[in-house]
N, C-alpha and C positions, 0 to 999 in steps of 0.2 A: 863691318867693323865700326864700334862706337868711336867717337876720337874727342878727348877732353884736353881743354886746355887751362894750364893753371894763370893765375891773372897777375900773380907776384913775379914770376919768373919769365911767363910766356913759352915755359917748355909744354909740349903738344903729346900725348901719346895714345896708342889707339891698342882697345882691346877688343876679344871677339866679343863680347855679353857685357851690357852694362854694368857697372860698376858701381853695388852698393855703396860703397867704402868712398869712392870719389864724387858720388852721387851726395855725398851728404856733408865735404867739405864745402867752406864757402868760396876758397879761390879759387876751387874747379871747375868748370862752368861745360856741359858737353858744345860741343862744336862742329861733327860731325854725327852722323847715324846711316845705320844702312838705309832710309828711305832717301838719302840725300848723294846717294853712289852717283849717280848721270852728273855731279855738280863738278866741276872742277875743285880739286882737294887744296889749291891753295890762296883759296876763297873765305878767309877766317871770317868776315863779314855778315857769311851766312848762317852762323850762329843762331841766327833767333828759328829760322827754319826746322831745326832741330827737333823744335816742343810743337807739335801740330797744332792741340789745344791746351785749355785750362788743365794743368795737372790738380790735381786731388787734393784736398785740403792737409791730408797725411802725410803727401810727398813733402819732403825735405825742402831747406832753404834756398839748396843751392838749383831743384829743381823749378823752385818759384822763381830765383834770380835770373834763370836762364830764360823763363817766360816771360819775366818783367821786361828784359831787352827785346825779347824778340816782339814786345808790343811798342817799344819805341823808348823807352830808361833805358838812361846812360846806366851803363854796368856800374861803376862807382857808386851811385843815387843807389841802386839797387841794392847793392851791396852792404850800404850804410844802413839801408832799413831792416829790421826786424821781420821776420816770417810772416808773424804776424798784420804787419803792415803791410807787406805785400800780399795778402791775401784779404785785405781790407781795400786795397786798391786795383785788385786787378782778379778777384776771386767772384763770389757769386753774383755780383751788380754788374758786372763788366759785360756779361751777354745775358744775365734773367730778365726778366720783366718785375721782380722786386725792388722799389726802392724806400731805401731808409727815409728821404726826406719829403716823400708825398708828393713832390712837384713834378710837371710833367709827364702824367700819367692821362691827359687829356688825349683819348681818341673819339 
C-alpha cells in the first residue's frame, strides 16, 4: 500500500498503486510505500524513506518535495520552492561529479 499524507490537514490515506493525481499535488507528500511494510506504520517521520533516490527530472513537484525532505528540507522550505529549484538544489549535482562552479574538483 502507498500511504500519502496531505500537509494542510494531516488526513493520511493509502492506496494500492501510486497515485498519479496525488503524486502531482503539492500538499500531498507520500509517507509510506510498500518497500517500507517492516516499518512501523505510525512512523510519519519516515517519510523521506519513501523516495530511495533522486527521482527524474519529469517527476512532479510533489515527488521532488518528498525527496527534498527526505535529504534533510524542512517540508515548508520545500514546499515554498519551485520544482525547478528543487531540482537545482538537490538534482544532478547532488551525487554527479558535474559542477557548475569549477571549485573542488582537485583529485
Amino acid at each position: 500500500m502507498w500511504r500519502y499524507t496531505n500537509a494542510n490537514t494531516g488526513q493520511v490515506v493509502e492506496v494500492p498503486e501510486r497515485d498519479a493525481y496525488l503524486d502531482m499535488l503539492p500538499n500531498w507528500t507520500i509517507t509510506g510505500s510498500p518497500d517500507d511494510a517492516g516499518e512501523p506504520e505510525s512512523s510519519p517521520s519516515n517519510s523521506g524513506q519513501a523516495i530511495p533516490g533522486r527521482p527524474p527530472e519529469s517527476a512532479n513537484k510533489a515527488v521532488w518535495v518528498a525527496y527534498a525532505v527526505s535529504r534533510g528540507m524542512a517540508e515548508a522550505d520545500a514546499k515554498a520552492l519551485r520544482k525547478d529549484a528543487l531540482i537545482e538544489e538537490f538534482g544532478e549535482n547532488s551525487g554527479n561529479d558535474e559542477d557548475e562552479g569549477g571549485d573542488g574538483g582537485q583529485d
